[in-house]
ZAMARGU-4260 file (C-alpha; in steps of 0.2 Angstrom, whole numbers, plus 5000, padded with zeros to 4 digits):
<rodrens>
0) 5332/4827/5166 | 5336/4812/5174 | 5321/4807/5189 | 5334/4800/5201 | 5320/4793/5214
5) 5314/4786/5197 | 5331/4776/5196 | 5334/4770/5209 | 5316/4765/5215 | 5320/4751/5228
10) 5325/4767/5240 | 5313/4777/5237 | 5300/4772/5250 | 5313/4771/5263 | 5321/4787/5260
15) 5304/4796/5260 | 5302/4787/5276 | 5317/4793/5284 | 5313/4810/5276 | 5294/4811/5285
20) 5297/4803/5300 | 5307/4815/5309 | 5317/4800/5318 | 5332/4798/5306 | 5343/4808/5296
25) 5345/4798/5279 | 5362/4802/5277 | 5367/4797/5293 | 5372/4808/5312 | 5387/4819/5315
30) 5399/4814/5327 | 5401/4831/5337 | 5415/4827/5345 | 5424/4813/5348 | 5430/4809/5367
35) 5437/4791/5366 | 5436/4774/5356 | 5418/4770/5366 | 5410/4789/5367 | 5406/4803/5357
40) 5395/4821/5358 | 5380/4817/5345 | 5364/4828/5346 | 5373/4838/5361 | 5373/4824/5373
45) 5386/4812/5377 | 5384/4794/5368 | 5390/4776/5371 | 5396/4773/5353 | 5391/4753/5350
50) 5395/4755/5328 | 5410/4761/5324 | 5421/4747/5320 | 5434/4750/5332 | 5437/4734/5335
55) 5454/4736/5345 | 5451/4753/5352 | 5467/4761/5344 | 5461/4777/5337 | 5467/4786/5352
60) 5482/4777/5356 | 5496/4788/5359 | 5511/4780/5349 | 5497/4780/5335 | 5492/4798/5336
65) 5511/4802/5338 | 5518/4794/5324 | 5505/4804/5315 | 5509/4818/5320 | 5528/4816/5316
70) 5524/4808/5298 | 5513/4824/5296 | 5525/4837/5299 | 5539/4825/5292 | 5529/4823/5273
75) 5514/4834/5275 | 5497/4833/5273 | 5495/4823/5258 | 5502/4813/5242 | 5495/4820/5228
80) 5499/4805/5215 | 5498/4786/5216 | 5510/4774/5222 | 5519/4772/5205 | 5521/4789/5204
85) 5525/4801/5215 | 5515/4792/5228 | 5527/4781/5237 | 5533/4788/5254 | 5544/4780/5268
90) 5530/4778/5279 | 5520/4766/5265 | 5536/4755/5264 | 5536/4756/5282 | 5517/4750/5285
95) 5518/4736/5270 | 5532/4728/5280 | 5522/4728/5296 | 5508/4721/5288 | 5522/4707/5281
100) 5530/4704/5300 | 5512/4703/5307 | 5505/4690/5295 | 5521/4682/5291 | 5519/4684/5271
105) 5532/4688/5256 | 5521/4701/5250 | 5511/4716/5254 | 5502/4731/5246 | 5494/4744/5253
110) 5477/4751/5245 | 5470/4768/5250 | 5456/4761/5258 | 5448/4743/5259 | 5434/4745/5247
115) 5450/4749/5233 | 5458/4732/5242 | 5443/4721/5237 | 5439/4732/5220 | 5458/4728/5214
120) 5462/4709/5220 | 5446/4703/5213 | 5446/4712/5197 | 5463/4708/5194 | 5467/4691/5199
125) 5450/4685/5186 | 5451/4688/5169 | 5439/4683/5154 | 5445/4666/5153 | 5440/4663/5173
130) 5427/4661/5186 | 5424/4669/5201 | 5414/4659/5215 | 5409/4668/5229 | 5396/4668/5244
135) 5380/4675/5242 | 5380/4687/5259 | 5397/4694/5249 | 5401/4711/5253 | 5398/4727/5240
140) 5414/4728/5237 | 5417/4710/5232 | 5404/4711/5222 | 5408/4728/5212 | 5425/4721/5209
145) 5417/4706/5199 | 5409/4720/5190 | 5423/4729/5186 | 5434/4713/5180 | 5428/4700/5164
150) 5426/4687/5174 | 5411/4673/5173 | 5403/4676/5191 | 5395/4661/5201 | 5388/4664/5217
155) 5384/4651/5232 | 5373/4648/5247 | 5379/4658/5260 | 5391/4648/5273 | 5385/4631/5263
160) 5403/4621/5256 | 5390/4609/5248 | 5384/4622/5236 | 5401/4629/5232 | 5406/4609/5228
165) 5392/4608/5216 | 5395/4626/5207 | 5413/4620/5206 | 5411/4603/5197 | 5402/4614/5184
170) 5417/4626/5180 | 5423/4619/5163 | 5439/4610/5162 | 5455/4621/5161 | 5446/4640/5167
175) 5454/4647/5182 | 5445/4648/5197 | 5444/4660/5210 | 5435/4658/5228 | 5433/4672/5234
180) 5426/4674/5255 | 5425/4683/5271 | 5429/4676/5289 | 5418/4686/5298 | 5399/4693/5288
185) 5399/4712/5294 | 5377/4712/5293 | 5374/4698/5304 | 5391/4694/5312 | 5392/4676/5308
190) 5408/4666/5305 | 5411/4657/5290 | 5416/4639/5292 | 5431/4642/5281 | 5440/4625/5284
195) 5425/4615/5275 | 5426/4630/5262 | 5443/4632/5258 | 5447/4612/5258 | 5430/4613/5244
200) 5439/4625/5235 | 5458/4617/5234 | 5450/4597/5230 | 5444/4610/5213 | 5460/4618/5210
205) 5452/4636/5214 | 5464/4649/5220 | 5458/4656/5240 | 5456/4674/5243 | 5448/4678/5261
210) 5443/4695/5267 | 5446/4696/5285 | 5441/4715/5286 | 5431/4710/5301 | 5443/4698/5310
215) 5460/4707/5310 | 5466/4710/5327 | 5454/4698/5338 | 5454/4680/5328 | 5467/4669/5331
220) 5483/4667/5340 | 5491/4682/5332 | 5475/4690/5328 | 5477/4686/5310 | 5460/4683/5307
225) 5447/4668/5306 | 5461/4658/5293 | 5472/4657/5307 | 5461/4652/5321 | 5457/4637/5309
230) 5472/4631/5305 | 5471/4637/5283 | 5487/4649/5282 | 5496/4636/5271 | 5479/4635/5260
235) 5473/4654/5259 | 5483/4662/5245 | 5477/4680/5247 | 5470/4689/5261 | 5462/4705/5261
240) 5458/4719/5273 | 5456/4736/5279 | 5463/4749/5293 | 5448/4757/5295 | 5443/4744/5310
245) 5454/4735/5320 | 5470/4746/5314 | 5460/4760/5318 | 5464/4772/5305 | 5460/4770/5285
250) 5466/4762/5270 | 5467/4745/5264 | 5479/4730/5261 | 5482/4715/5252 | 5494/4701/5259
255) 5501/4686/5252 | 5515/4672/5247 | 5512/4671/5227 | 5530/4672/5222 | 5522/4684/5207
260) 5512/4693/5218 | 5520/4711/5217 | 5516/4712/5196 | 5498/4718/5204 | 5506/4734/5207
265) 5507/4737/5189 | 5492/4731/5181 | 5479/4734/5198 | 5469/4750/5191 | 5463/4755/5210
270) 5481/4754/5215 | 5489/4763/5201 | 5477/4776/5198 | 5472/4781/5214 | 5482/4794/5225
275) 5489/4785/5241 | 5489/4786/5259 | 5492/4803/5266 | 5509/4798/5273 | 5504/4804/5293
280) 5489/4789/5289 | 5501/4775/5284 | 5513/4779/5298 | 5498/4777/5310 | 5494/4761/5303
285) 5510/4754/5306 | 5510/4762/5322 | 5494/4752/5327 | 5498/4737/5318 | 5513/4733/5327
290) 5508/4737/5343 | 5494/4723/5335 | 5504/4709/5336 | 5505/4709/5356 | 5487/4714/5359
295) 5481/4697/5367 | 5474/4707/5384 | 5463/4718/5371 | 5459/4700/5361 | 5452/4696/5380
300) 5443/4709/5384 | 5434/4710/5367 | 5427/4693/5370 | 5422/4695/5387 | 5411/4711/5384
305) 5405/4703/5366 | 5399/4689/5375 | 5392/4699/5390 | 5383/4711/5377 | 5375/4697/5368
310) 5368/4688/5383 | 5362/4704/5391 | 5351/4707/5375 | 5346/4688/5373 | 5340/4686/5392
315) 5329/4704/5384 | 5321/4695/5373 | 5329/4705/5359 | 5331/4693/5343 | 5348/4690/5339
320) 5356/4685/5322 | 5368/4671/5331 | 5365/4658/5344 | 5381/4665/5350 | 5392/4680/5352
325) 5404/4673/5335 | 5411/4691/5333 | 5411/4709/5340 | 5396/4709/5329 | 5380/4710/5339
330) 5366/4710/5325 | 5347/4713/5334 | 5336/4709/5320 | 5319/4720/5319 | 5302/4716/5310
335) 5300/4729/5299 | 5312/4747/5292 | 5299/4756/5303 | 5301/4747/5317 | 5320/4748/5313
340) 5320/4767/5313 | 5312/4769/5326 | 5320/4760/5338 | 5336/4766/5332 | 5329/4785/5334
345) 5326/4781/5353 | 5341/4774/5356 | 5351/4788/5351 | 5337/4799/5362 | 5344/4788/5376
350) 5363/4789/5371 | 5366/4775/5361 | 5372/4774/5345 | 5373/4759/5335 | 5370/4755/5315
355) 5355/4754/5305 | 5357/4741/5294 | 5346/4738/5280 | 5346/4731/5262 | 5355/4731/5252
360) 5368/4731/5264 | 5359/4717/5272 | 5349/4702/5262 | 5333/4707/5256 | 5320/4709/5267
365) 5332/4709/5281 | 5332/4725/5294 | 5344/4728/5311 | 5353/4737/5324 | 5370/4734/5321
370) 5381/4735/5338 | 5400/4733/5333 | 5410/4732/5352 | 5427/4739/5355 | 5440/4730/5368
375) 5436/4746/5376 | 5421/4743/5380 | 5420/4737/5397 | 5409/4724/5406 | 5398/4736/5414
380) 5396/4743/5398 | 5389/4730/5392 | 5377/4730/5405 | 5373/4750/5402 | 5370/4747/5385
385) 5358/4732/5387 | 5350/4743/5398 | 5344/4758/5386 | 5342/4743/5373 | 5326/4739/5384
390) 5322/4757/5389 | 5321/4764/5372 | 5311/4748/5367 | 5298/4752/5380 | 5299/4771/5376
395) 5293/4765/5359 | 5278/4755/5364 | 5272/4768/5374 | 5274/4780/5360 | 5263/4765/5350
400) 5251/4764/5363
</rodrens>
């Protein structure tokens, strides 16, 4: 019989923690009910939701939820077959060409969610013969995709272009290179300095691949991502991300100008033996990524109560994993999983809900809350929130004392 808290030993403490405390379900809350992008009914009571991703607020946008609902009575519920077989609807032609029109790319391909996107592209673009370089703080996903291909895997300092310089002028002459990194860190909302690390990578002949999951919508101009806003779209060759934030749906996508890029439809095993997209999904995706592309009053907004949230919690005394609100990622860090439990428990006792974030998710040792904002969030939300922040924090102390 196989012990599984036995295997997988670096839990264990925590989950009989969680289990004993009382504080926190393990497995995470159930959202009850769901009454906007910024509230929900968890535990009974209505909650400010300050962890959901929902970067752009377009879960409940009504040309998104009516091109669902036309998809899904047009196709049905589901696909039942990958994308080279019987998988293929109108509405995931129809969504790959958005995704082309809003990042101005040849090529585009559709995964059925963001994890498959990373899984795929960095399996597949890497073979025995090459080397992957990529940043420590590197999400799961990245990281499970090295797994999964034969790639030689070098990792760097996280955020540090000297590092990755070094690791590159030890790659043997004539393997391929691959740099693989991320425009925004989802655990501690920090921006990578892309410009110094893609400029690295091209004075090495390295191919660039940038996950801009966390950036889509709200960086750059045209909300590309963090590559856009510094200036690298000639110099990125692929870019990677999700619809399960900003687009507000799910799924997962791969854009890019290699003029050979399409092949990877037939030799990318999470493409081509996974089922695709319910059809009523893709069609919402398009939906919200077009209505994407003129969203610059939502961009604002998402700043402006970012930054609000961030200094509100700052002035608190809460320590913050930026200087700065770089992101819609407001990480509090906290001394101790206990401490992080806890705190996170009276928060949701005073109708907050943000994310506990612990390793591995996070770099060892490393525990926080987690507040992701939404550009529907408003500015006197920000100052509610901030608010329960301190009041739960003093709940706990009295409950200490």
């Amino acid at each position: 019989m196989i012990d599984l808290l036995a295997k997988f030993e670096p839990i264990r403490r925590e989950y009989e923690f969680l289990q004993s405390s009382g504080l926190s379900d393990p497995f995470g809350v159930v959202m009850e009910r769901v009454l906007s992008p910024t509230r929900a009914i968890i535990r009974g009571r209505e909650t400010i939701l300050v962890g959901t991703y929902n970067y752009m607020g377009m879960t409940f946008d009504p040309d998104v939820i009516a091109a669902g609902e036309r998809a899904l009575r047009e196709f049905g519920a589901g696909s039942t077959g990958s994308r080279v077989l019987n998988g293929t609807f109108a509405t995931h032609v129809a969504v790959e060409q958005a995704l082309k029109d809003f990042y101005g790319t040849r090529s585009a391909i559709v995964f059925s969610t963001g994890y498959q996107a990373n899984l795929g592209l960095v399996s597949t673009l890497a073979g025995k013969d090459d080397v992957i370089l990529l940043d420590a703080d590197s999400h799961a996903s990245i990281w499970d995709g090295c797994r999964l291909g034969n790639a030689q895997v070098v990792r760097f300092r996280h955020n540090d272009a000297a590092d990755l310089e070094k690791r590159l002028k030890r790659v043997a002459p004539g393997q391929g290179r691959l740099v693989v990194l991320e425009g925004v860190y989802s655990m501690l909302g920090d921006v990578a300095p892309l410009a110094d690390l893609v400029a690295v990578a091209k004075a090495h002949g390295a191919m660039v691949l940038v996950d801009e999951a966390h950036a889509m919508g709200f960086f750059g101009p045209r909300g590309r991502g963090v590559y856009e806003e510094q200036g690298l779209e000639d110099k990125v060759d692929f870019v990677v991300g999700t619809f399960s934030k900003s687009v507000g749906t799910v799924g997962g996508f791969a854009v890019s100008n290699h003029p050979h890029f399409e092949i990877l439809r037939l030799v990318c095993n999470p493409y081509r033996f996974t089922a695709s997209l319910p059809p009523a999904v893709a069609a919402c995706a398009e939906a919200s990524i077009r209505k994407l592309m003129h969203a610059h009053d939502k961009r604002q907004r998402l700043w402006a109560v970012s930054r609000r949230l961030h200094a509100n919690l700052k002035a608190a005394g809460f320590r913050l994993a930026t200087d700065r609100a770089e992101s819609a990622i407001i990480a509090v860090l906290m001394p101790s999983q206990e401490a992080a439990v806890v705190l996170w428990s009276a928060l949701l006792d005073h109708g907050i809900y943000c994310n506990l974030a612990r390793p591995p998710a996070t770099p060892m040792g490393v525990y926080l809350l987690r507040c992701s904002l939404s550009s529907e969030h408003s500015l006197d939300d920000a100052d509610e929130i901030a608010r329960r922040f301190i009041a739960a924090r003093e709940a706990c102390a009295a409950l200490a004392a």
